[in-house]
DRENDO-1510 file (C-alpha; in Angstrom, 1 decimal, always signed):
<recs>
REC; n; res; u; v; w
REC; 1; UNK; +0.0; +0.0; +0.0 .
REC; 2; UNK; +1.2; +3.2; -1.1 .
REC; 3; UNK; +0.9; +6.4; +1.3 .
REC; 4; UNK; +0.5; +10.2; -0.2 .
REC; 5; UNK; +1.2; +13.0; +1.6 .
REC; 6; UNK; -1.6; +14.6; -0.2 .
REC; 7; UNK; -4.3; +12.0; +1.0 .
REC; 8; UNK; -2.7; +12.2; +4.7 .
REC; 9; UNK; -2.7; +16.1; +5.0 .
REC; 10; UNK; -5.2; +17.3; +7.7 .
REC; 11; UNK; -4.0; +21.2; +7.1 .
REC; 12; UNK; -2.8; +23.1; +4.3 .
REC; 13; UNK; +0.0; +25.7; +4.6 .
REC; 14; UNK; +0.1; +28.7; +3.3 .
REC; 15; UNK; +2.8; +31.3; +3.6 .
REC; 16; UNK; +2.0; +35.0; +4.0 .
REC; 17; UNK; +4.1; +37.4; +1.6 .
REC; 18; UNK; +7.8; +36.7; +2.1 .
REC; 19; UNK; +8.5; +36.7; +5.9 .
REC; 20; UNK; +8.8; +32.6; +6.2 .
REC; 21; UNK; +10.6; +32.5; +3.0 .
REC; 22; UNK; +13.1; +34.9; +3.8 .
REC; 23; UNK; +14.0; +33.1; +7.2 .
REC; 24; UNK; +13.9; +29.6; +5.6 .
REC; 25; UNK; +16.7; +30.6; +2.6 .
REC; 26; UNK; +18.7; +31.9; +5.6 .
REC; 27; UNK; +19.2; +29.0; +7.3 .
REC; 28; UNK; +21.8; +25.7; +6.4 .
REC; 29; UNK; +20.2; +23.0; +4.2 .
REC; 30; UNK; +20.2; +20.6; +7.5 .
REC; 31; UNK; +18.0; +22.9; +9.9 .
REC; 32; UNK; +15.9; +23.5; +6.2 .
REC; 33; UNK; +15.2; +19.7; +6.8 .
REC; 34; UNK; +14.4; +19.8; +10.1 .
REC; 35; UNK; +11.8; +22.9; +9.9 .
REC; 36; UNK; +10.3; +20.8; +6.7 .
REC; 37; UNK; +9.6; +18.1; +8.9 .
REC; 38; UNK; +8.1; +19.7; +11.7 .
REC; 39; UNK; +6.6; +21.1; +8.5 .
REC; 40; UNK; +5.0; +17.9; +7.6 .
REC; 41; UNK; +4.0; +17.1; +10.8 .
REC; 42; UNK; +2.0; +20.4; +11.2 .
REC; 43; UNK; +0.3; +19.0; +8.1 .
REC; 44; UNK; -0.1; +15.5; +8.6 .
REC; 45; UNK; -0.6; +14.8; +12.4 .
REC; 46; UNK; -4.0; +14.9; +14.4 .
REC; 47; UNK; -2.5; +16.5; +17.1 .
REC; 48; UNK; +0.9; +18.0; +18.1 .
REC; 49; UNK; +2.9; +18.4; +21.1 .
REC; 50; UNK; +3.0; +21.4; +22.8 .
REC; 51; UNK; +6.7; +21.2; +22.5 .
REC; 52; UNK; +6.5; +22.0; +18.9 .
REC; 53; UNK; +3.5; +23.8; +18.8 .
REC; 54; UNK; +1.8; +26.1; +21.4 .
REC; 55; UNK; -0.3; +29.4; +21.7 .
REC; 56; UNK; +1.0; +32.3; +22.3 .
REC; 57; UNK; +0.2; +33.7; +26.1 .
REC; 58; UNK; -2.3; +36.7; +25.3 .
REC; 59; UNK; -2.0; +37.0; +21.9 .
REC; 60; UNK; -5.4; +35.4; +20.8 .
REC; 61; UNK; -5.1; +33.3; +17.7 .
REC; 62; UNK; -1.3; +33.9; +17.6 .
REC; 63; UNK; +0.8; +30.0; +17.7 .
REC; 64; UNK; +5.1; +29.4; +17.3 .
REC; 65; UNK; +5.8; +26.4; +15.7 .
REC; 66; UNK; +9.4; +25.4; +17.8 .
REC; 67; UNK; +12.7; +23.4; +16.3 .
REC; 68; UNK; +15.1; +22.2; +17.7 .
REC; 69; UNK; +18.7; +21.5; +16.3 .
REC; 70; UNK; +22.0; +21.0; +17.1 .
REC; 71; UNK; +21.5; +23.0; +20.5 .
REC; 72; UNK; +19.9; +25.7; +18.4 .
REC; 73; UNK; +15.9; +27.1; +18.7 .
REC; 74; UNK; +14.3; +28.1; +15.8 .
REC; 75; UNK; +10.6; +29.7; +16.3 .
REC; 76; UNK; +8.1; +30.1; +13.1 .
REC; 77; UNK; +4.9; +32.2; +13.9 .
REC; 78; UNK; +2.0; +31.5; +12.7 .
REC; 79; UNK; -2.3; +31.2; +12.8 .
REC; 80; UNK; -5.4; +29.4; +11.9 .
REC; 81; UNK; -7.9; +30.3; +9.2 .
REC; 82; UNK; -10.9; +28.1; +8.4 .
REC; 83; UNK; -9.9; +25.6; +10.7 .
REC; 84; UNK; -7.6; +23.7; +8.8 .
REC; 85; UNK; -5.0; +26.4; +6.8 .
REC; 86; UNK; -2.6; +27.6; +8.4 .
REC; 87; UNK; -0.8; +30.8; +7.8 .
REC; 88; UNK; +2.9; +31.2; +8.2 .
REC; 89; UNK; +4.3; +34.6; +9.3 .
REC; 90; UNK; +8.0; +35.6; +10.3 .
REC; 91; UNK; +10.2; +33.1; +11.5 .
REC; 92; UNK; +14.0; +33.6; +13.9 .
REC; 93; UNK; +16.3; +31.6; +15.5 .
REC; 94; UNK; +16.1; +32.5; +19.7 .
REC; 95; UNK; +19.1; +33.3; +21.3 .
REC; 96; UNK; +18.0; +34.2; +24.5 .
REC; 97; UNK; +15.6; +32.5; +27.2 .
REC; 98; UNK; +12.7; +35.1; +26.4 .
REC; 99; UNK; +11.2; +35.3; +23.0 .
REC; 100; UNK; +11.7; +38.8; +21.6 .
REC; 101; UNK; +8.6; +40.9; +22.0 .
REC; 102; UNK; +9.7; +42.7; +18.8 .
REC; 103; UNK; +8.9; +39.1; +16.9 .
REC; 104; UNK; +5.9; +38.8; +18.7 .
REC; 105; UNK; +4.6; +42.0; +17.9 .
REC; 106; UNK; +5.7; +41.7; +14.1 .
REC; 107; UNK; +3.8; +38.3; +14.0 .
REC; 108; UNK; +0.4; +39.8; +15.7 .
REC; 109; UNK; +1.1; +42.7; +13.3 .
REC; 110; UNK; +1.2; +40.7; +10.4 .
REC; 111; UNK; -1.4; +38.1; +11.6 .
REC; 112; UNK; -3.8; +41.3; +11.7 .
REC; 113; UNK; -2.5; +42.1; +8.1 .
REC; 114; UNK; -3.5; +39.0; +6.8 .
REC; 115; UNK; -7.1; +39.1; +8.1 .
REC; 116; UNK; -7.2; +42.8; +7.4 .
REC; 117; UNK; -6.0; +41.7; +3.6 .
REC; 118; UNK; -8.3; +39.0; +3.6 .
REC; 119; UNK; -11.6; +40.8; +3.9 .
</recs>
């Protein structure tokens, strides 16, 4: 029995403008792997850890996707539309304990772009 990614996919993911993109090129080909995968699992899985993926504390709607590689955290923004899409925003490796407020504001700025853009 064959298996298709297509037929297993429970959301679809969409990236908005060219925030992901730009962080994803950035990065070495082996973390490109690993954020693919987590990638796949965002698409593919009923439910994920909240060690990969969690909501944001008072940002309503607002999610990070986290990776972890070789000792290093990357974080990937993101929300929910229709239940099943989901909508990639800015992404950034962490460096520090806290996540950077200025990432979380640019991803709640941008989540209330894409809704805005939307309509």
């Amino acid at each position: 029995m064959q298996c298709n990614l297509i037929e297993m996919a429970k959301r679809e993911i969409r990236f908005y403008k060219h925030y992901f993109n730009e962080f994803y090129v950035d990065q070495s080909e082996k973390v490109r792997r690993k954020i693919a995968q987590t990638l796949i699992w965002l698409q593919t899985l009923d439910r994920l850890p909240c060690s990969i993926l969690r909501s944001i504390e008072g940002k309503k709607g607002l999610f990070e996707i986290r990776i972890e590689f070789g000792g290093d955290i990357f974080r990937v923004f993101c929300c929910f539309d229709k239940g099943s899409l989901v909508i990639l925003f800015n992404g950034f490796q962490k460096k520090s304990q806290k996540t950077p407020l200025g990432e979380i504001e640019k991803a709640e700025m941008l989540m209330k772009e894409y809704f805005r853009d939307k309509e």
